[in-house]
Structures are given as C-alpha cells and as structure tokens.
C-alpha positions in Angstrom: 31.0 56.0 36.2 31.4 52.9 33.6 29.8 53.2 30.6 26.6 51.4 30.6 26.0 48.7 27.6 22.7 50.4 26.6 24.8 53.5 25.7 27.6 51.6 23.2 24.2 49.3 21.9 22.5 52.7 21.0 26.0 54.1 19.6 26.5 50.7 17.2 22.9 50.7 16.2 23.0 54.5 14.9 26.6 53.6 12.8 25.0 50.7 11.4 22.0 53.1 10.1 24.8 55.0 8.4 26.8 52.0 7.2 23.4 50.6 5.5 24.2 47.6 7.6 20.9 46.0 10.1 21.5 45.7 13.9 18.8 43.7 15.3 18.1 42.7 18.9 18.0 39.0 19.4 15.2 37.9 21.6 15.4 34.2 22.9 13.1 33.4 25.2 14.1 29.8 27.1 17.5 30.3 25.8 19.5 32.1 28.1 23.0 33.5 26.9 22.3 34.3 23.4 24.2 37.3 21.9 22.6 40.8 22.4 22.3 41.9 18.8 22.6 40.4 15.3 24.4 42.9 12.7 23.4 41.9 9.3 25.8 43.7 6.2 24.9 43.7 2.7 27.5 41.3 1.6 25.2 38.7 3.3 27.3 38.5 6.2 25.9 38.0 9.8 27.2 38.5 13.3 26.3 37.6 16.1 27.4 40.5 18.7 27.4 40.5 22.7 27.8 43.8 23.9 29.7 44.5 27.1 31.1 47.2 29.7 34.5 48.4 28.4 36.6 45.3 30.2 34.1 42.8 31.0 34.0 39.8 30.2 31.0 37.5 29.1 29.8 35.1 32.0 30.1 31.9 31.9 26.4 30.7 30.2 27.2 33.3 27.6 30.8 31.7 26.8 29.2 28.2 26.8 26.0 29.4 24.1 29.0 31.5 21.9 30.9 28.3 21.7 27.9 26.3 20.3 26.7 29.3 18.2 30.8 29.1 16.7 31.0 25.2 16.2 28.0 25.8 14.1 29.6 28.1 12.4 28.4 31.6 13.1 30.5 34.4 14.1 30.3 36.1 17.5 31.6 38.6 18.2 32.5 40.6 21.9 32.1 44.6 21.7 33.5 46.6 24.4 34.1 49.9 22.8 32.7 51.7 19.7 36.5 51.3 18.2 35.4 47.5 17.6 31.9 48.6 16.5 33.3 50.9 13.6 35.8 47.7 13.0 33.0 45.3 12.4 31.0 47.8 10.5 34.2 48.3 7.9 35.6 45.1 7.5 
C-alpha cells in the first residue's frame, strides 16, 4: 500500500517542530494548485512545499501555479519522501 501524503505531511510537520522551523498549511480558496504547506526557517527563508506519494508527480494545474509562484521568485519545492524533508530542514 503507497504511502499516503497525510502521513509524510504529519512526518515533515513534527521535524520542523524539532528543527524550530514553522510548517504551515496553505489555504487558497479560488486558487486551485497552490502548494500544500509553507515551511518557514529562522534565517527568514520560506518554501513553498507540495507534498506528494513517493513517485508522483504534480498535475498539471499544480505545475502551471509552481511556475508562476517561481517567476516571482519564491521557491517550491516537491517532497516525495522524508529524505527531502530532513534536506530542506538542514540546508
């Protein structure tokens, strides 16, 4: 059975407790295919994060609002795995 993205969300949000680092759910209402989560560190730096099912991909709305959120400059960032969690959480 796949792991479900609820599971890795809940996994990244308890790390970020411990890295002192904010993991807050984005709610967009009218704007479909915003990331999940915004992870906030405290060297000011934000990203946005769109949590997936190890190997998927994000569909094709989500791809389009990423690309706008990135030529604005924002970072986005696609999590998969909690590998990539602990990644963002250290850099």
């Amino acid at each position: 059975m796949p792991k479900l993205e609820s599971t890795l969300e809940g996994q990244f949000s308890r790390l970020a407790k411990q890295y002192h680092a904010l993991f807050i759910k984005v709610v967009s209402p009218g704007m479909a295919g915003m990331p999940d989560r915004m992870l906030m560190k405290g060297n000011g730096q934000i990203i946005f994060v769109e949590l997936k099912q190890p190997g998927k991909k994000p569909d094709v709305r989500q791809e389009a609002v990423h690309a706008t959120l990135r030529r604005w400059g924002m970072r986005v960032e696609v999590v998969d795995n909690i590998q990539q969690a602990v990644g963002l959480l250290e850099e």
